[in-house]
N, CA, C and O atoms as a DFTB+ gen file, in Angstrom:
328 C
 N C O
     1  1     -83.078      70.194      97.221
     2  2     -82.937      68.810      96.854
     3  2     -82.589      68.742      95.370
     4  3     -83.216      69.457      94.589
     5  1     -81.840      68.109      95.030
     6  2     -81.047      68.034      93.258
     7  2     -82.021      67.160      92.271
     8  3     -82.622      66.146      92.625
     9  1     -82.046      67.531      91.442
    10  2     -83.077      66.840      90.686
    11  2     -82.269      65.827      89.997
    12  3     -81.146      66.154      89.612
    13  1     -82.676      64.706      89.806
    14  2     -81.560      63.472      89.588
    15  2     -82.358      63.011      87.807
    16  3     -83.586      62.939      87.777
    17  1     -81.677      62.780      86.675
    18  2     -82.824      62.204      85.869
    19  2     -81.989      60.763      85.607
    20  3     -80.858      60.385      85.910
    21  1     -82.971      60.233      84.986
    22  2     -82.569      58.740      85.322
    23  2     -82.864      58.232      83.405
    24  3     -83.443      58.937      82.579
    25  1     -82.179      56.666      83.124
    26  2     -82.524      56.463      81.818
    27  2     -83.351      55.717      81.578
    28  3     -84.002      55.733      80.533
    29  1     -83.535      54.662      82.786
    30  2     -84.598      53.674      83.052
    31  2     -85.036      53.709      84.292
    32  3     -84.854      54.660      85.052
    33  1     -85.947      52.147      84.712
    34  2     -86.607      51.946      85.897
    35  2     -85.476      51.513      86.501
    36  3     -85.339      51.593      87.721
    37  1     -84.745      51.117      85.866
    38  2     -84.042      49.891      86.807
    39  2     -82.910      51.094      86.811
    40  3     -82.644      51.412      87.971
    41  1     -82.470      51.545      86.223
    42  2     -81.545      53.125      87.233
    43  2     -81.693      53.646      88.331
    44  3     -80.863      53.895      89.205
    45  1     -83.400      53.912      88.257
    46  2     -83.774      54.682      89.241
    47  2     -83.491      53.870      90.362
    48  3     -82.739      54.283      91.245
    49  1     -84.290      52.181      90.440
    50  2     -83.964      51.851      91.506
    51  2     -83.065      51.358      92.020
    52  3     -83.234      50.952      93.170
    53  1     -82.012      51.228      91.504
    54  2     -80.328      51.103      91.600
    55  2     -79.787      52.291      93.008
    56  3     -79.100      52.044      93.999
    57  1     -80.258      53.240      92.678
    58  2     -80.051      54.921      93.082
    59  2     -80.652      54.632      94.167
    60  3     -80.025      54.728      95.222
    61  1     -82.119      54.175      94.164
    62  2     -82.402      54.041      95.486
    63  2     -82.243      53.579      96.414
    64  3     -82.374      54.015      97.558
    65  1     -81.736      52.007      95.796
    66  2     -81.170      51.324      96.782
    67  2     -80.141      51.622      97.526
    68  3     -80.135      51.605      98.757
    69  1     -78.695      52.075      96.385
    70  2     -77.766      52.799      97.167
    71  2     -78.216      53.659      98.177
    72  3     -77.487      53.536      99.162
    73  1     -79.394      54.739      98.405
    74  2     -79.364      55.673      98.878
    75  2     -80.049      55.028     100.550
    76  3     -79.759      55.535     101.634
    77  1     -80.955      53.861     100.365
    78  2     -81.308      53.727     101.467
    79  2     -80.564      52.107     102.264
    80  3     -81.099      51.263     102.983
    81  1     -79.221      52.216     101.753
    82  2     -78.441      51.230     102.600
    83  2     -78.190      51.193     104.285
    84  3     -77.780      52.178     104.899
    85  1     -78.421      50.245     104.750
    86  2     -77.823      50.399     106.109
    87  2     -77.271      51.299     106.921
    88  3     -77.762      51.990     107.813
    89  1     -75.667      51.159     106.299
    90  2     -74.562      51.124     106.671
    91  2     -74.308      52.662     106.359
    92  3     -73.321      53.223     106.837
    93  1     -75.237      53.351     105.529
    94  2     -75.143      54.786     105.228
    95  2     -75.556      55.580     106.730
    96  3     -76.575      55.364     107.385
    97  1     -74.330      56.665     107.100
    98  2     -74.819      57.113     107.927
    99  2     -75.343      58.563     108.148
   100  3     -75.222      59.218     109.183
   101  1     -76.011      58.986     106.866
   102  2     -77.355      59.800     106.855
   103  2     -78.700      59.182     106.957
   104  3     -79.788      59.757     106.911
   105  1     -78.475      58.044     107.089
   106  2     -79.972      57.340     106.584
   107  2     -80.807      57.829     108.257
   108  3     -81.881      58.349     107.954
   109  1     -80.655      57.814     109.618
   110  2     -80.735      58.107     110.756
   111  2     -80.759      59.515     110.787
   112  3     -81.608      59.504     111.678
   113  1     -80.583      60.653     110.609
   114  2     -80.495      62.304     110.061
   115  2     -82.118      61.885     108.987
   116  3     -83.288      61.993     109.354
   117  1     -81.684      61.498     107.885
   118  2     -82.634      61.425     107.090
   119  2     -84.262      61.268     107.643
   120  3     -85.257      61.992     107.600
   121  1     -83.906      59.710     108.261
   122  2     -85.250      59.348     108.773
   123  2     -85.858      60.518     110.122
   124  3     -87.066      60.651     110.318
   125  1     -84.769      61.305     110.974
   126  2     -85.109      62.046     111.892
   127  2     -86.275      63.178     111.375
   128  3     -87.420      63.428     111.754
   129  1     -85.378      63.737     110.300
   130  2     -86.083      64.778     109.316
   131  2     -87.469      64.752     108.710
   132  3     -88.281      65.614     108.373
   133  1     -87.439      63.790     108.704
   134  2     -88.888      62.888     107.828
   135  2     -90.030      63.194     109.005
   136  3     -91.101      63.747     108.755
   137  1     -89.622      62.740     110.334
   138  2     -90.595      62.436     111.217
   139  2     -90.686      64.119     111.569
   140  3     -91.608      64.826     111.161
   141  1     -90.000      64.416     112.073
   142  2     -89.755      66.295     112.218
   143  2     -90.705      67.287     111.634
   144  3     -91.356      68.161     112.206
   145  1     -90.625      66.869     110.011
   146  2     -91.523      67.717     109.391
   147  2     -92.644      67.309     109.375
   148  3     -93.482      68.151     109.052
   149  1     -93.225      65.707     109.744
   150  2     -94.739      65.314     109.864
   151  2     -95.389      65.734     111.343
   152  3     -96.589      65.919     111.546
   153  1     -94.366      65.837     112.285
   154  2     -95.062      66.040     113.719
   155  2     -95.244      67.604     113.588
   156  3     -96.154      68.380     113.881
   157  1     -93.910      67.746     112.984
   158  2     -94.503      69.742     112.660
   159  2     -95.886      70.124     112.351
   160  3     -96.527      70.939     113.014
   161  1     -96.493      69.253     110.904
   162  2     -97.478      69.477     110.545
   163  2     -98.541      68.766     111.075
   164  3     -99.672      68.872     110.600
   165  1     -98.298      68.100     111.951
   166  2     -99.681      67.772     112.369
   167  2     -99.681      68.075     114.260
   168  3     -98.700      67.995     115.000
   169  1    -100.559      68.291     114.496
   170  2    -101.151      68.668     116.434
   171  2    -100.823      67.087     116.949
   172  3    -100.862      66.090     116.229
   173  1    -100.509      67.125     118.311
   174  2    -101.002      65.885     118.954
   175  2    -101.804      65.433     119.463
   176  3    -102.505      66.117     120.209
   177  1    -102.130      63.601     119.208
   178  2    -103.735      63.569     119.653
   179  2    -103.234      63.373     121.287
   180  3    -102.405      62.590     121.752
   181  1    -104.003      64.315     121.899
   182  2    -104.457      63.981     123.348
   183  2    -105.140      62.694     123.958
   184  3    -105.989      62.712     124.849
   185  1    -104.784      61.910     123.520
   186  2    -105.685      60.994     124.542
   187  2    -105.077      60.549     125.829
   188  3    -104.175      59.732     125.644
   189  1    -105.259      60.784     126.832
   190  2    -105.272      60.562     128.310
   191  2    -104.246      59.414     128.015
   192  3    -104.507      58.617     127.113
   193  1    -103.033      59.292     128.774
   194  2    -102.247      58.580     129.247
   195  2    -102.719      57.472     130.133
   196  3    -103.468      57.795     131.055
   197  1    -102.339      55.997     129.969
   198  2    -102.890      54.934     130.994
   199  2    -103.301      53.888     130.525
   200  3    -102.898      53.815     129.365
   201  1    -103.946      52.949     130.823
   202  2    -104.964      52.000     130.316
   203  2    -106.873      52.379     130.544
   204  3    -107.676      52.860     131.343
   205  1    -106.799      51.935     129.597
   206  2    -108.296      52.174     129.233
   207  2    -109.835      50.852     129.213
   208  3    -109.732      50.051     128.285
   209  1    -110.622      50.728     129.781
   210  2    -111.118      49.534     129.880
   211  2    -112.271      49.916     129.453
   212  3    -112.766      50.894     130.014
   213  1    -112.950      49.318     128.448
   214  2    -114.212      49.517     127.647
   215  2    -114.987      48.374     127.985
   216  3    -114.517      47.392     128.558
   217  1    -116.394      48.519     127.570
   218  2    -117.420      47.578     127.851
   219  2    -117.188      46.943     126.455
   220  3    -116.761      45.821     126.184
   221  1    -117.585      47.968     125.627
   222  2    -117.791      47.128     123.992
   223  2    -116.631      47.718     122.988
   224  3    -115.698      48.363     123.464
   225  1    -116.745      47.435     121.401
   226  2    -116.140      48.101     120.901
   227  2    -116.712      49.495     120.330
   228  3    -116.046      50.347     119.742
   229  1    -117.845      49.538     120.575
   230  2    -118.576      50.427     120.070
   231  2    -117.956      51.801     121.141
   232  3    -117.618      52.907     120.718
   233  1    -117.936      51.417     122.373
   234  2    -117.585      52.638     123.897
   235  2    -115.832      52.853     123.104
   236  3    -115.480      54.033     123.098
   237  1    -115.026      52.073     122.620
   238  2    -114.127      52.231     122.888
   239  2    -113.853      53.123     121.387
   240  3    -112.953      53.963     121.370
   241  1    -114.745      52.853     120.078
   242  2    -114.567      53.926     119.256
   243  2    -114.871      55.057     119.586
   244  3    -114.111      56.020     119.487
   245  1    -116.246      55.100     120.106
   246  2    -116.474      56.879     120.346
   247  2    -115.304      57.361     121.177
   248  3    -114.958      58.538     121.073
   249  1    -114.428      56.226     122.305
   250  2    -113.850      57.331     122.582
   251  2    -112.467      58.017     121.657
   252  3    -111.939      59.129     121.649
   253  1    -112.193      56.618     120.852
   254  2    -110.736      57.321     119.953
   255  2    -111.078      58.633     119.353
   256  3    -110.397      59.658     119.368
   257  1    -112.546      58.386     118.683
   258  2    -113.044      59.324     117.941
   259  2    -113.086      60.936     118.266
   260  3    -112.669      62.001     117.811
   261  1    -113.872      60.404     119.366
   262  2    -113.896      62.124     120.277
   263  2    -112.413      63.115     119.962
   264  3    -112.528      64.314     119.705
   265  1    -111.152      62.478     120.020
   266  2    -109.902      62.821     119.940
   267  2    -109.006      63.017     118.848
   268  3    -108.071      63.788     118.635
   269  1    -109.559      62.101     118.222
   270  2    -109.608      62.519     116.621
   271  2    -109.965      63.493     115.895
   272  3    -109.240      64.165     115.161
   273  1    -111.624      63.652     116.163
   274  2    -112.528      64.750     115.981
   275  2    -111.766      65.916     116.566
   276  3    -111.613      66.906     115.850
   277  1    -111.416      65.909     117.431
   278  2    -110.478      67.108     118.370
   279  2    -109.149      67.806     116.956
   280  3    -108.774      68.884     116.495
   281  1    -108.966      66.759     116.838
   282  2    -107.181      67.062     116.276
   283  2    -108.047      67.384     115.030
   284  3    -108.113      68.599     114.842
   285  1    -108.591      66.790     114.308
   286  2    -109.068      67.222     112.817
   287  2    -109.668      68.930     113.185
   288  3    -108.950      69.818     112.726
   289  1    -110.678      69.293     113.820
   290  2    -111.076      70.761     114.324
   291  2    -110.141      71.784     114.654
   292  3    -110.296      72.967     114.349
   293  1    -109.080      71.280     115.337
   294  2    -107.337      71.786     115.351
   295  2    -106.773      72.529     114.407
   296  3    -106.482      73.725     114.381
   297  1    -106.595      71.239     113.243
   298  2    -105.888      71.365     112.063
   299  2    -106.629      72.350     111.214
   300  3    -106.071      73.254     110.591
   301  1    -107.965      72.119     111.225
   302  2    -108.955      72.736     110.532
   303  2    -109.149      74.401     110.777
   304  3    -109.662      75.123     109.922
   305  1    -108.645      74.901     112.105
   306  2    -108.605      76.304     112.574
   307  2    -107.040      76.577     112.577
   308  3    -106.479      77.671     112.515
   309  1    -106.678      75.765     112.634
   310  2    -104.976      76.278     112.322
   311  2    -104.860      77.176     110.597
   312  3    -104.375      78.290     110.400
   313  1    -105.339      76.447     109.799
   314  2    -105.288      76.369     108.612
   315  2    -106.612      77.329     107.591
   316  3    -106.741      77.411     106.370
   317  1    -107.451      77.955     108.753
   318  2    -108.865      78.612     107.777
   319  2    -107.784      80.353     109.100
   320  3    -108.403      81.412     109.202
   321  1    -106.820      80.263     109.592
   322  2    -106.357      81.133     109.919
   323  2    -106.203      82.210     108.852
   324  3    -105.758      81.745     107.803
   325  1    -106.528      83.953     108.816
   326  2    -106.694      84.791     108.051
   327  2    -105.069      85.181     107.841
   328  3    -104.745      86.079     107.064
């Protein structure tokens, strides 16, 4: 990636704007890339496919949680890997 230096604020965001126009057609590549390298780095949460019907909100956190807790323990042994 090129290191760009700029003279002011209002340069910089001049630059940016150009860069994230519409009609630009890297901006779609760009945004693909973005998501690519975040799903790379992170596991997926498993939670069961469907609808889900809870009594309270309290039933319906433990269960996000449980799955959460899952993916954080994941990441956490991915990463204490020798």
């Amino acid at each position: 990636m090129p290191v760009r230096k700029f003279r002011s604020i209002e340069e910089m965001n001049a630059f940016d704007n150009q860069q994230m126009r519409r009609d630009d057609p890297n901006l779609i590549r760009r945004i693909q890339s973005h998501w690519d390298t975040w799903r790379d780095l992170l596991p997926p949460l498993n939670i069961p496919k469907g609808v889900h019907k809870f009594r309270n909100i309290e039933e319906m956190n433990a269960f996000k949680e449980r799955y959460v807790n899952e993916r954080i323990a994941r990441i956490r042994a991915e990463r204490v890997k020798p």
